[in-house]
N, C-alpha and C positions, 0 to 999 in steps of 0.2 A: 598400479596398485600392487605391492607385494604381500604376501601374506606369513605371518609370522606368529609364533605358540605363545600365548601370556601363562606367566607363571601363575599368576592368582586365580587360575579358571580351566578347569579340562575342558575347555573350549578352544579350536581357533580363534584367533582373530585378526582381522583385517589392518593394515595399517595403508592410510592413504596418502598419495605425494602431496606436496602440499600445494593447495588449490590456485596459490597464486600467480600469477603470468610477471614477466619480469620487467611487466608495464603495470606503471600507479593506477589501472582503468581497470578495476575488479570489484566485486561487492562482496563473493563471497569470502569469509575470513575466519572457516573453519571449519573442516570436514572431518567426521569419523565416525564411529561404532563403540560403544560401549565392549568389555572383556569377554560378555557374553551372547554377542554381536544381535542380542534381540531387540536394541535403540539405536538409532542413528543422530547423532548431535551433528547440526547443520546455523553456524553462523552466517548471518547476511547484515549488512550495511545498506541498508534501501536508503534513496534520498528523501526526504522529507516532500513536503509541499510547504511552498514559502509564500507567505502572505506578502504581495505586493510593497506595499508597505507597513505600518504599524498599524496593527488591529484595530487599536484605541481610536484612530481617526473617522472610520469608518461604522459608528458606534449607529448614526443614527443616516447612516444613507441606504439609498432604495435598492431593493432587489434588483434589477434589470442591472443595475453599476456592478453590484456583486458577483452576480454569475458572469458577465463580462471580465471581471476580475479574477476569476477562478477558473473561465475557458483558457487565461493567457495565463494563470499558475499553472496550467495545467501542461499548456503547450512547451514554458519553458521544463518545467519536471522531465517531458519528454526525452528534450538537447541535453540536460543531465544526466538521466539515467541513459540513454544511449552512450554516452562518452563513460560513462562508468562501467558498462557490462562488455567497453569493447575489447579489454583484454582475458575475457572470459572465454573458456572452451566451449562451452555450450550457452550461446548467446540468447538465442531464445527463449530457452527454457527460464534463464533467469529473467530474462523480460516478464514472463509470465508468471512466475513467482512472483515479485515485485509489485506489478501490478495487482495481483492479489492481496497480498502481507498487505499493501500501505493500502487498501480497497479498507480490509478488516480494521486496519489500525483510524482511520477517517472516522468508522460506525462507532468503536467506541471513543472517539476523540468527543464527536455528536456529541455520545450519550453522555458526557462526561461534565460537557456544560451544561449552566443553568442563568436563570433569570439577568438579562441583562446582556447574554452574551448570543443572545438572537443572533445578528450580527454574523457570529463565527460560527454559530449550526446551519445558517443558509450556503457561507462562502465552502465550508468542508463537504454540506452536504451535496452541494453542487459539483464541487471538486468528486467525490464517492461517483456519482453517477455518471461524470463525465468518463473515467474510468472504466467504468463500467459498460461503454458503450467502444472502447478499444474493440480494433478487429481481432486481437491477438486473442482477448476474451468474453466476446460476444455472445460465443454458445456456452458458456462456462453458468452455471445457475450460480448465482452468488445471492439470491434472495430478491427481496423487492428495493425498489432505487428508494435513496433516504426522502430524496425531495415530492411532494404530492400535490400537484396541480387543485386548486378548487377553482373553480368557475370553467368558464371558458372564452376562447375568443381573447380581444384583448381585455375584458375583465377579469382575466384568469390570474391567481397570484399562487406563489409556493409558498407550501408548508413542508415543516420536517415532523417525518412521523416520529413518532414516537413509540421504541422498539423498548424502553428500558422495562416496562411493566408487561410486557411479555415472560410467563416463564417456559423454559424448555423443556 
């Protein structure tokens, strides 16, 4: 990192080398500080969560298929993001950003759908909690898991709570 005087600000400011390794296996893709170095702008590329296959197909199949289907979106996201953050300086840390960012980006993916798309708030929100249950972020409070068991035993079925009528 060197540090150099901006003209528009009797402020220092910081100018950082650029974050990328000179391997395509990085996520972040843009580091800095504002003139008056009180923000830090921080670009990331997380990988998504990839539905199996096309949503549409699984419109009217059973919970147990889904979350089955979202522990192995979940596991392949894994083999991704590890290949993506491995020319990273600080691998960790971006692991655990990531898993966070796409944690957040799931809850309002959730709240985002409506009637019909049941379906995709089970597979996300099972994806969210599985996430959620990483060693990397286990002690991390990230709030309550989106999926809510009723019954129990094997009569127990998931529901996704519903956060949107919540206010802060």
């Amino acid at each position: 990192m060197t540090l150099t005087t901006s003209n528009s600000s009797s402020y220092e400011s910081f100018t950082f080398q650029p974050p990328r390794s000179s391997t395509p296996n990085y996520i972040c893709w843009h580091r800095g500080l504002n003139n008056a170095n009180d923000n830090m702008m921080i670009a990331l590329v997380v990988p998504w969560i990839q539905w199996p296959n096309n949503p549409l197909d699984d419109v009217n199949t059973e919970w147990p298929i889904i979350r089955d289907k979202a522990r192995q979106a979940v596991l392949q996201w894994r083999r991704v993001l590890r290949e993506k953050i491995s020319g990273e300086a600080h691998q960790r840390h971006m692991k655990i950003t990531s898993i966070i960012l796409l944690n957040s980006q799931l809850r309002l993916t959730v709240d985002s759908l409506g009637k019909g798309e049941e379906h995709m708030s089970l597979f996300y929100g099972f994806v969210a909690d599985e996430l959620m249950e990483m060693d990397e972020v286990r002690d991390v409070n990230m709030g309550k898991s989106l999926i809510k068991w009723i019954g129990q035993g094997e009569d127990a079925y998931p529901v996704v709570r519903n956060f949107r009528s919540r206010s802060w």
